[in-house]
N, C-alpha and C positions, 0 to 999 in steps of 0.2 A: 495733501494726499498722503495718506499712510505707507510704510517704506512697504512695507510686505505687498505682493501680487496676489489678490485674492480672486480665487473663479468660483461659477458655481459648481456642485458635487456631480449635477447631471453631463455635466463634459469631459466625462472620465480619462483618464488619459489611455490611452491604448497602447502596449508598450510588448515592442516584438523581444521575441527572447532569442537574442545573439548568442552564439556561442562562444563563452568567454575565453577560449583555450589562448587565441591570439593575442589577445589582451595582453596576458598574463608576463609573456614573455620581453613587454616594454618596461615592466617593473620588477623591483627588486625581492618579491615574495611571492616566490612559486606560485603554483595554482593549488589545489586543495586533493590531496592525495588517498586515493584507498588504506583504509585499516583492515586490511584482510590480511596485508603484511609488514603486521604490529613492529616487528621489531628490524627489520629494516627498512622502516619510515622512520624511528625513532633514531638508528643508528645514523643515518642520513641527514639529519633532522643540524640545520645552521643556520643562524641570521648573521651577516656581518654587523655591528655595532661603531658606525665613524666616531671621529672625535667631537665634528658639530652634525647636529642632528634637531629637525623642528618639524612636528609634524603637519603643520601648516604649510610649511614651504615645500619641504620636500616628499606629503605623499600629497596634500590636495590641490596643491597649486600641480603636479605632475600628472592626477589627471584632470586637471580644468584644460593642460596643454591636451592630453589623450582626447578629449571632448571636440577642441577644436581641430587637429588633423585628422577628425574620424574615426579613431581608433578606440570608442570606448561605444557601447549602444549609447541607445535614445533614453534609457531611463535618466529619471530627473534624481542628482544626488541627494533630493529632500523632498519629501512629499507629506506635507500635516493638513488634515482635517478636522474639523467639528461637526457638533450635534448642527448647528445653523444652517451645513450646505455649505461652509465656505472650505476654501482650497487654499496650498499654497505649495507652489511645485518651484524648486530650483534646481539647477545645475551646477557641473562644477564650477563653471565662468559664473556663476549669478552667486555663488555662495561667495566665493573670493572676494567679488565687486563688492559686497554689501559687508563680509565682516572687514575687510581693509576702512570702508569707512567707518563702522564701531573703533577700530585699533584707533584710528584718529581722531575723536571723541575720546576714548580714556587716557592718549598723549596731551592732546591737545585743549581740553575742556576741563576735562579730572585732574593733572594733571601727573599722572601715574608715567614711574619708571618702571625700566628692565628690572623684577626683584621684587615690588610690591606687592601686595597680597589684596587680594579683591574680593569678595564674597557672594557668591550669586545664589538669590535667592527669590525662583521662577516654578511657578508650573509648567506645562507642558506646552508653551508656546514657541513659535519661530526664537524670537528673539532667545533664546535662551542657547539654542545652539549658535547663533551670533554672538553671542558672548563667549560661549567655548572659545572658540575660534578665533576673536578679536586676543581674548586672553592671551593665547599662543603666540600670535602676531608680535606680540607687544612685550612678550618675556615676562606678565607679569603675573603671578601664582593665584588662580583661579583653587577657590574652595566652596563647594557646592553646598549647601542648603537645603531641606525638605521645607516645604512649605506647611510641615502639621507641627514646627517648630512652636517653643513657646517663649513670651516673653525672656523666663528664667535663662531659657536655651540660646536664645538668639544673644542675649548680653555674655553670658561664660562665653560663645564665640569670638563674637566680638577682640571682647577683651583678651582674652588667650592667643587668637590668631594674631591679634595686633594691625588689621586691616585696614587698608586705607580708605580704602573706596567700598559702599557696597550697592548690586545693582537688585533690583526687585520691581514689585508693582505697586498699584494704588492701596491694593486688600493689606500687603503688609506696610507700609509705609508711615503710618501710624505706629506699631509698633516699636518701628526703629526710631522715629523721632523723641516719642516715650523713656526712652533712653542714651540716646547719642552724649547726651551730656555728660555720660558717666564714660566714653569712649573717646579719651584726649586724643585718639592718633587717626580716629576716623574722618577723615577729610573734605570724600566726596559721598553724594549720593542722587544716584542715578535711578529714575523712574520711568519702568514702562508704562505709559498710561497715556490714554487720549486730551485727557486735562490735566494742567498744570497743575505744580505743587510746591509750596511756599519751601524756599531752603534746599528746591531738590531741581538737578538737570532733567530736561525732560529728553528720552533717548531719542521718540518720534520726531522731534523738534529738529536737533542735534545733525539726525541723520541725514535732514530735506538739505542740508547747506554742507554735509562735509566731504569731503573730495574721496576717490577707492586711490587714489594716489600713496600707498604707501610703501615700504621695505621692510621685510622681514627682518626682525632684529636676527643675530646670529648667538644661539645658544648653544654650549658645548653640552652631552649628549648627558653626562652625568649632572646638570642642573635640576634644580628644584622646577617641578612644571606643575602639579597641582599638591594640595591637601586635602583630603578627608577626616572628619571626625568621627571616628569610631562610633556604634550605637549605643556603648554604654551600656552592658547589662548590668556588668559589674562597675563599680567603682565613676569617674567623672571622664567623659570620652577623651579617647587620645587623637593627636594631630599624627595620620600617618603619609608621612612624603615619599610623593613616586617622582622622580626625572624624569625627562623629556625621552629618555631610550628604555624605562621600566613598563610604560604605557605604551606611547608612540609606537614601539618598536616591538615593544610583550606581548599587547594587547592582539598584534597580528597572528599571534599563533591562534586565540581561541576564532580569530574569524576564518584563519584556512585550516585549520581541525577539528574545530567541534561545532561550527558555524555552516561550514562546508560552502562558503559566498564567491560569488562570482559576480562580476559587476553587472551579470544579465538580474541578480538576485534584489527581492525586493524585504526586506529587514524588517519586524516588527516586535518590539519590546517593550513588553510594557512598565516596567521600572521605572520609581519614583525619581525625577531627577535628579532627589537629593544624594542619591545613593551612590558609590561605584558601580553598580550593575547598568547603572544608566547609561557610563563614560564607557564599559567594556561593549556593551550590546546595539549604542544607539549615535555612538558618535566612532572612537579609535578601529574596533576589529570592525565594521561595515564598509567603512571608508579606510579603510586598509587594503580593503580589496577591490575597491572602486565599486562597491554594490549601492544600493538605496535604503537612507534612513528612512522608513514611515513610522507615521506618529499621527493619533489618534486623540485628541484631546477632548479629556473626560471628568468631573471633577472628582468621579469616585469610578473606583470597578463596577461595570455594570455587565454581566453577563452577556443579558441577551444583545448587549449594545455590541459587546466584542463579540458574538456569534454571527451578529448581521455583518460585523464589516471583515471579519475573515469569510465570509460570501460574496461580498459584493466584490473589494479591491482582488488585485491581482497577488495578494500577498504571498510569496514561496517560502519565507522561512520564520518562523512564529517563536518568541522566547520568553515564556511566563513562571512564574513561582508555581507550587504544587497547590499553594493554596487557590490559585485561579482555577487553576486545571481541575481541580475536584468543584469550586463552583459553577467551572463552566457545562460539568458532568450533574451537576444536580438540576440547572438548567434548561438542557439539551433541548430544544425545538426537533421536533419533527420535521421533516424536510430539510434541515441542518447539511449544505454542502458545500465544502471548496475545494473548487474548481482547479485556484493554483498552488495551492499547501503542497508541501512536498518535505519540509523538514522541521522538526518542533524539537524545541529543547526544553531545559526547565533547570533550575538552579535558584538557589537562596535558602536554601533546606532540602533534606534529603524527600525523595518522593514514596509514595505509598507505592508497591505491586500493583495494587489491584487498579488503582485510580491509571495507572497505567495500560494496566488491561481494555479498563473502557473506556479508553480516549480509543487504543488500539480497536477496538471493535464498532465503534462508532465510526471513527475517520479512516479506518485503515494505514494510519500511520502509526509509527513506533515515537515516543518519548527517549531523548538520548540526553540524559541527565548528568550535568556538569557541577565541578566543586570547585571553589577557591574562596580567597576571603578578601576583604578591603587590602592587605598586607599583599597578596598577589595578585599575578596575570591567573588561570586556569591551570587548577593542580592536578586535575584525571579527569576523565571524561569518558563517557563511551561515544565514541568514533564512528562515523558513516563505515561501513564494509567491514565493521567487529560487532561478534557475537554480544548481544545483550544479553545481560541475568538482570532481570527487572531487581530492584534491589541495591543493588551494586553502585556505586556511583563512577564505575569503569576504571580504564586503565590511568597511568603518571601521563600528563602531556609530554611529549617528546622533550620539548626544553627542559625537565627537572628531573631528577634523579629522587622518586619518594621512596621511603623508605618505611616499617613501620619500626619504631624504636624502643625502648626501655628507658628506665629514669637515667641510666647514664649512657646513655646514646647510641647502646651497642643494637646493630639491626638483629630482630626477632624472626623466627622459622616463618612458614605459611601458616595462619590457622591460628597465629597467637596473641592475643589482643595486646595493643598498645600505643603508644601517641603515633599520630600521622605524622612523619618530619620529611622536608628538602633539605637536600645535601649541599652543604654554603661551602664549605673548606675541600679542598683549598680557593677554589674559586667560587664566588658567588653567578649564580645564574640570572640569565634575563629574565626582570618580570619579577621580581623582589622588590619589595622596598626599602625605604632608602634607611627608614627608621623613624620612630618617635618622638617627631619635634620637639627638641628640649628638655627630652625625656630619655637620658643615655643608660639610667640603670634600666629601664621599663626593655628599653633596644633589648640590651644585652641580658637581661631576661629571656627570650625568645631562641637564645641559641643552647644547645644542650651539643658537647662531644664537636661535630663536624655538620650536626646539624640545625635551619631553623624549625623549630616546634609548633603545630598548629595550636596547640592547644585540644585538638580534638584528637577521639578512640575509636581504634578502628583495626580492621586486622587487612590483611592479603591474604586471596585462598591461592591454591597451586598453579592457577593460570595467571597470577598475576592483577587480579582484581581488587579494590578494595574498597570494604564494606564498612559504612560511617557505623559507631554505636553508639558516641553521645560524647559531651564536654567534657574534660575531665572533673571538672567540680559538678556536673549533674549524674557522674554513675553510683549507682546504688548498688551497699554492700550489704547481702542479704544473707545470715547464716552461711557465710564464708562465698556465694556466690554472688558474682559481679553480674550486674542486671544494667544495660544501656536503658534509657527514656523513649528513644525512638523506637526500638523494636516492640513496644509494648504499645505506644502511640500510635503505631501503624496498624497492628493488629484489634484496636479501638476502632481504629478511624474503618475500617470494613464493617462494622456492624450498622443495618441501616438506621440505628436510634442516635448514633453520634458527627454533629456535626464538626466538635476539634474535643483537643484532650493535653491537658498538662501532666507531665508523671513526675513523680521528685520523690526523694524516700522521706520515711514517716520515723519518730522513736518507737523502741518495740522494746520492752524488754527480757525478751527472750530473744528475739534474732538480731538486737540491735538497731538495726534498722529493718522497713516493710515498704515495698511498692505502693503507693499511692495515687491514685489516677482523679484530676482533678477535671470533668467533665461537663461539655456543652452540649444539652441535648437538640435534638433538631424542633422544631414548633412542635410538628405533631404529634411528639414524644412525650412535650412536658405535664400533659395531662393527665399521663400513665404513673401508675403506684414504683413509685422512686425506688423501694424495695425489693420487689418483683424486678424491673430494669437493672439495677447492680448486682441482684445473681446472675441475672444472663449474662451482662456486661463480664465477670467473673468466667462464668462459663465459655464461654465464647474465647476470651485470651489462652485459656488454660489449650485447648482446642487449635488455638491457630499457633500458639507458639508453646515452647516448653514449660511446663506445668509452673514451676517455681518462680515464673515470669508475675504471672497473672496477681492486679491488683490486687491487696487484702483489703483497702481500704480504697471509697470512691466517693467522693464529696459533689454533689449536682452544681454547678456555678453559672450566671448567667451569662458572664462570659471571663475569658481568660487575660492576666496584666502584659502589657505587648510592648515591646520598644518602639520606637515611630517607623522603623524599619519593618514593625508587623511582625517580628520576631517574640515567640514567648517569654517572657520573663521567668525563666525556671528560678531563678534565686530569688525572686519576690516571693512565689510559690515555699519553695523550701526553707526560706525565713520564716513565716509565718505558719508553716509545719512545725520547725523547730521554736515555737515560741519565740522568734529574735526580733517581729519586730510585734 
């Protein structure tokens, strides 16, 4: 019998909505505060950081107890479904029981210590958040995976991470045997899959015989708890390490600030596993606050699929890229309603106004659009009970001190573009990471003055808001005028002929450099005279934003180079503008 509880979709769960206020007060992460008064919520604003610290033990095992004296609702801490009709609902007692027995499996079978590096590499199934989890249990450093990885991809991990164990399914599994030969230090390999496989532990197997009898190892709060591989636009991805209190501990602000979660709260993210946005929105800030992972398992985005089940399920807070958000608007059913939505966020790129506009006109709710990078917890956001400027990507979260800076570190008036930076010196803040596995010059690259550097351009206007404008390697310098990529891609992205748009600058030899808009038209578009379309297209930017914005040059492409994170590749783009490759 399979370890997972599967039901069918028609016995829905019915789940009253408690008022979490009470809750709140048994754990160590206040409840979620109004931003009406920004700055003393920020001034206010403390997490205590212990010495050991494991978010296993000490926030899910605390409310598996909450669970059982009553003290948390009925909602189940995991609720995944599929297209099939099947279910899988747990609690906090049913998550513990089952990844305690994974943790003894990869002690016991794998034969993995406190310290080991394990590589998971899952779609969107149960088992994958049991592996979070077991990870934790077991001290030993979980590094995620996307599943659109490639051969190429999967061996540089491999081999750079230095991993011992790595867990997956039957679809990759092949893959990695393809190569293991070339991985002296990989040891185990563990397979979800209903049938066996030569050279691999099968976990369904594994899990029928192994006991929830286990101890949380004790990890001191500054340990290594996971890694991430960078998406690599530039150069070969980096290994970037967060501790068990950069995550565990960090991640809690974006679930009672820009989450707004409450354990009555029902959590939905669509984020690729492989990704941190996964670990921020779908496992650490939900279960931060004792609210409900759901999870929807789908093997690609499907619009109308994610329209039907923000209808059907009870879902109250929805967390998508811009890019969904505008598919789900090109989409739109008629009849389109839910019922329990109440808070939508959006993050992994800056979002369009307008595509914001008509969610808000559609759903009547507002878009409160969040930054941060794999390197952090939540760097600004705009906040439940703060004024929105669609546009904006909001205020500094409480925890960080942003700044916008200059090349030598000194902070910049309102109004004046320049690197986004956090203030590290004298002290570092929660929710940084640790640094660049093995990579100390790359580390210390990232700090300028007193602060670390995003890498990205951006300004603060007078209220304190701040406005993304592009990489520092993608801004264009146009006859002495600095031109960001986004605010030209956004002002594309309105016109009904364009479905995405890359901008990067061009050779000119009068201005130097020229805006260049590298352009996907939508189907019903591409029949129309190409020439005719990039005067408007021309028109239209000059019109929505400052004239000297507006592309000189627009090249039609069938579609645009992406990292597997779904991120543009501007430097593919702008290489191959500039002749480089």
């Amino acid at each position: 019998m399979n370890i997972l509880l599967r039901i069918r979709c028609s016995q829905l769960l019915r789940i009253p909505m408690v008022s979490s206020r009470a809750f709140h007060k048994d754990y160590r992460v206040p409840a979620p505060q109004n931003f009406s008064d920004y700055e003393s919520v920020k001034r206010d604003f403390k997490i205590e950081v212990p010495e050991y610290f494991n978010f296993a033990k000490d926030v899910l095992d605390h409310w598996a107890k909450m669970e059982k004296i009553g003290k948390r609702p009925s909602n189940p801490a995991f609720w995944w479904v599929n297209d099939n009709g099947e279910e899988v609902r747990w609690n906090f007692q049913e998550l513990g029981s089952l990844s305690k027995k994974l943790a003894n499996v990869l002690t016991e079978c794998c034969g993995l210590k406190k310290g080991d590096r394990v590589i998971v590499i899952l779609p969107a199934v149960p088992e994958w958040w049991l592996a979070n989890v077991a990870c934790l249990r077991t001290g030993t450093i979980l590094i995620p995976g996307t599943t659109q990885l490639t051969e190429r991809d999967l061996l540089y991990r491999l081999q750079t991470s230095k991993a011992k164990c790595i867990i997956t399914n039957g679809a990759f599994a092949a893959m990695v045997d393809s190569i293991a030969h070339k991985c002296a230090i990989l040891k185990s390999k563990l397979i979800v899959s209903e049938k066996p496989r030569e050279g691999w532990i099968n976990l369904q197997e594994m899990m029928k015989h192994a006991s929830d009898d286990h101890s949380c190892v004790k990890t001191r709060h500054n340990e290594t708890m996971t890694i991430f591989f960078t998406s690599g636009t530039t150069g070969s991805p980096k290994m970037t390490e967060h501790t068990h209190s950069s995550y565990g501990l960090g991640l809690s602000m974006n679930g009672r600030y820009w989450l707004d979660l409450t354990p009555s709260d029902i959590m939905w993210n669509t984020s690729d596993t492989g990704w941190a946005k996964s670990a921020w929105s779908s496992i650490f800030s939900p279960w931060s606050l004792g609210a409900c992972v759901f999870v929807s398992y789908m093997p690609r985005f499907e619009p109308a699929s994610v329209l039907k089940i923000l209808s059907r399920y009870p879902i109250t807070v929805f967390c998508s890229p811009p890019t969904a958000y505008r598919m789900l608007m090109l989409n739109w059913e008629s009849g389109c309603k839910f019922q329990s939505l109440k808070h939508c966020v959006s993050a992994g790129e800056p979002i369009n106004p307008e595509v914001c506009e008509q969610w808000k006109n559609k759903t009547g709710l507002d878009i409160y659009e969040g930054y941060g990078q794999t390197e952090t917890v939540l760097i600004c956001g705009t906040f439940k009970g703060m004024k929105i400027k669609n546009g904006s990507m909001g205020k500094p979260s409480p925890a960080f001190d942003v700044e916008i800076i200059d090349e030598n570190g000194s902070v910049l008036p309102p109004k004046q573009e320049g690197t986004i930076a956090i203030r590290v010196l004298p002290n570092q803040p929660l929710g940084l990471f640790a640094g660049y596995v093995d990579e100390p010059f790359k580390t210390a690259s990232t700090i300028c003055g007193d602060f670390y550097v995003t890498g990205d351009r951006g300004y603060m206007d007078e209220d304190g808001y701040i406005w993304f404008i592009g990489r520092s390697d993608d801004i264009i310098l146009s006859s002495g005028y600095r031109i960001g990529p986004f605010e030209v891609e956004s002002a594309l992205a309105e016109h009904p002929a364009v479905l995405e748009s890359g901008v990067v600058s061009s050779p000119d030899q009068i201005r130097g450099e020229v805006v260049k808009a590298f352009v996907v038209l939508k189907p019903d578009y591409k029949s129309h005279d190409p020439e005719k379309i990039k005067n408007e297209l021309q028109e239209h930017v000059k019109r929505t934003t400052a004239p000297y914005k507006y592309p000189r040059k627009v090249e039609f492409v069938q579609e645009l180079p992406k990292t597997i994170s779904g991120k543009i590749k501007r430097n593919v783009l702008r290489k191959k503008e500039w002749g480089k490759v």
